[in-house]
ZATILUM-223382 format. One record per residue (C-alpha): residue in one letter; x, y, z. Coordinates in pm, whole numbers, plus 50000, padded with zeros to 5 digits. Layout:
BEGIN
 aa     x     y     z
  A     X     Y     Z
...
This chain:
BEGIN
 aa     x     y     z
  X 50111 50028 48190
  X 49943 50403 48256
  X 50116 50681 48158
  X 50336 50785 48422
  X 50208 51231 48453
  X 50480 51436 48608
  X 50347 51476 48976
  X 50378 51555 49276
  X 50047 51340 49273
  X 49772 51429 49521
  X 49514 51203 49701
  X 49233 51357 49477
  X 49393 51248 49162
  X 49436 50912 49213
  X 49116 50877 49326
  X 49005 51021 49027
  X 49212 50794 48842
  X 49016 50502 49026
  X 48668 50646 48919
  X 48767 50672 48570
  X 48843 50309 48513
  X 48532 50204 48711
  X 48355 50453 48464
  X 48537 50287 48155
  X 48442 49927 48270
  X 48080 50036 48357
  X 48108 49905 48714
  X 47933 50104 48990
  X 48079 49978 49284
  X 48426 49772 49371
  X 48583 49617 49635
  X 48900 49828 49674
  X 49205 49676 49800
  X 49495 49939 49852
  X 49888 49869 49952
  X 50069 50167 50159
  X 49949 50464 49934
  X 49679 50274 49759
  X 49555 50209 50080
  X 49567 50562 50173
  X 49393 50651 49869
  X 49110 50370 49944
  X 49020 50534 50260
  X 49038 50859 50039
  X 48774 50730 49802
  X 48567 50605 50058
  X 48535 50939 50213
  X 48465 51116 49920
  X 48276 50887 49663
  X 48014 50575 49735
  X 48194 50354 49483
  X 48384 50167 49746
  X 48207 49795 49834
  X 48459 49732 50079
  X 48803 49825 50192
  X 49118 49591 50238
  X 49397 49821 50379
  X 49723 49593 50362
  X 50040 49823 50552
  X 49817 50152 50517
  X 49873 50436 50735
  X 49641 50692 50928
  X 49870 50974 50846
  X 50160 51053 50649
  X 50412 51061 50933
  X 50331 50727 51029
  X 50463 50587 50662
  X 50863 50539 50632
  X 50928 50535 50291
  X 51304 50477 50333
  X 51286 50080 50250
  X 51080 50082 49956
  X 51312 50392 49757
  X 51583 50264 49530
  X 51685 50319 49198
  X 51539 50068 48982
  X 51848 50107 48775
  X 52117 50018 49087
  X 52062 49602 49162
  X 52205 49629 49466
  X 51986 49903 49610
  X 51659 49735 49493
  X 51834 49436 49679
  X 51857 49567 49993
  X 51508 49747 49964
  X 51333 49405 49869
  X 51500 49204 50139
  X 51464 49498 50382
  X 51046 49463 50301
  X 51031 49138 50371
  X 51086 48898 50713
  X 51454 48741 50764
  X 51308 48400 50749
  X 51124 48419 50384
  X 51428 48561 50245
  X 51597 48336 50398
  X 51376 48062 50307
  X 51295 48151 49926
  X 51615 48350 49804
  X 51470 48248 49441
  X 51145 48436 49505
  X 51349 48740 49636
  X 51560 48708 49312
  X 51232 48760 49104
  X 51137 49066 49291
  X 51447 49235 49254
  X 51432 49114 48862
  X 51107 49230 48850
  X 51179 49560 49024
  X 51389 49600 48784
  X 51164 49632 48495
  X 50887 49774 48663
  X 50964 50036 48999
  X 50908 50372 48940
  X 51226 50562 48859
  X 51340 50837 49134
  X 51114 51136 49072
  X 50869 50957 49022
  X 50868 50762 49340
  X 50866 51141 49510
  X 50608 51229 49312
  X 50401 50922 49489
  X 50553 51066 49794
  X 50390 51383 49752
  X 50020 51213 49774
  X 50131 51100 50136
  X 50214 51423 50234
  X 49991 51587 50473
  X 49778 51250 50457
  X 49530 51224 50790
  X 49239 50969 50715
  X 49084 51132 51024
  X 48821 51127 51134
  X 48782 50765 51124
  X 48397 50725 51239
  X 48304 50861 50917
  X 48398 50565 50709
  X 48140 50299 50755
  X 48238 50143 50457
  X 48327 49739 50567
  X 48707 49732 50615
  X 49007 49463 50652
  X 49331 49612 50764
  X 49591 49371 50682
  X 49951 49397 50873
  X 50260 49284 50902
  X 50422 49221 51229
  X 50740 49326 51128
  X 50664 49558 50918
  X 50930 49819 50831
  X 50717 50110 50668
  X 50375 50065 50876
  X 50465 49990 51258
  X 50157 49677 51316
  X 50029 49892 51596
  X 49924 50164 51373
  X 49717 49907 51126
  X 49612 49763 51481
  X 49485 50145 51579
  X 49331 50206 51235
  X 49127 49893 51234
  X 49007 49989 51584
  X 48931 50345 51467
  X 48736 50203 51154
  X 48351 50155 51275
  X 48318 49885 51035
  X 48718 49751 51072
  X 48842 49436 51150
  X 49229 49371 51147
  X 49432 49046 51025
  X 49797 49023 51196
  X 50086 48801 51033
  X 50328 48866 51300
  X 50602 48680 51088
  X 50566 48891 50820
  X 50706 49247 50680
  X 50571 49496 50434
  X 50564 49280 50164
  X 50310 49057 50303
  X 50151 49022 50002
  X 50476 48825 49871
  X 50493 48630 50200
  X 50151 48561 50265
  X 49990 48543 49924
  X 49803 48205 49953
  X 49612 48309 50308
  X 49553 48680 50096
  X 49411 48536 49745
């Protein structure tokens, strides 16, 4: 429930933002888990501060070019468009299997997505985004993916983790962007 600053956002300040709540809650160090940009932004702040305990990298890409955004954009004010985004981020069989749960995301999506400029604004901080190079980061790292993942092809979490001195990777072939939805009990 931030304030919402008029962007485009960059890497830097969102790491920023990070350090300034660890400040506020007097905590030195954090385990920093990081979805699609916030995973971008984790490898970020591992680079450039030592706050960073660990990294968990869930549908985070090496470089901007290797993110399609075009399934998680819709209007949060058009139901049908956050429809088809939600059931485009997740695997045919969950939707399939827990229409109720997709309901809720939609609902929720709602309420909460970020409204049009904004979402480009978040955009912005993928732009030009190359975590290379990889060797550097020695912090301890767990890519997550999603086999069918529609915004982070599997094989580039795959090549990341592999990249990562210290990464490890953990596949749900079965499941799409939103793995965090599909796969929440295994993730917790």
């Amino acid at each position: 429930r931030s304030n919402a600053p008029a962007g485009p956002y960059s890497r830097r300040e969102l790491v920023d933002d990070w350090e300034a709540v660890l400040r506020e809650a007097n905590v030195r160090r954090a385990h920093r888990i990081g979805c699609g940009l916030g995973g971008c932004v984790a490898l970020a702040a591992a680079r450039h501060t030592s706050r960073a305990a660990s990294l968990t990298l869930i549908g985070t890409p090496i470089s901007g070019t290797e993110f399609d955004p075009s399934d998680l954009r819709a209007d949060p004010a058009d139901t049908d468009a956050l429809r088809a985004s939600t059931t485009a981020l997740l695997s045919t069989a969950f939707c399939e299997a827990q229409p109720e749960v997709v309901d809720q995301i939609v609902d929720w999506r709602s309420e909460e997505d970020a409204t049009p400029t904004a979402q480009q604004a978040q955009q912005a901080a993928l732009d030009g985004v190359d975590a290379e190079p990889l060797y550097e980061l020695t912090t301890p790292a767990l890519v997550v993916t999603g086999g069918e993942d529609s915004v982070v092809d599997s094989e580039v979490s795959q090549r990341l983790a592999d990249d990562l001195p210290r990464g490890e990777v953990r596949a749900f072939p079965e499941a799409g962007h939103l793995l965090t939805v599909e796969r929440s009990a295994v993730l917790h």
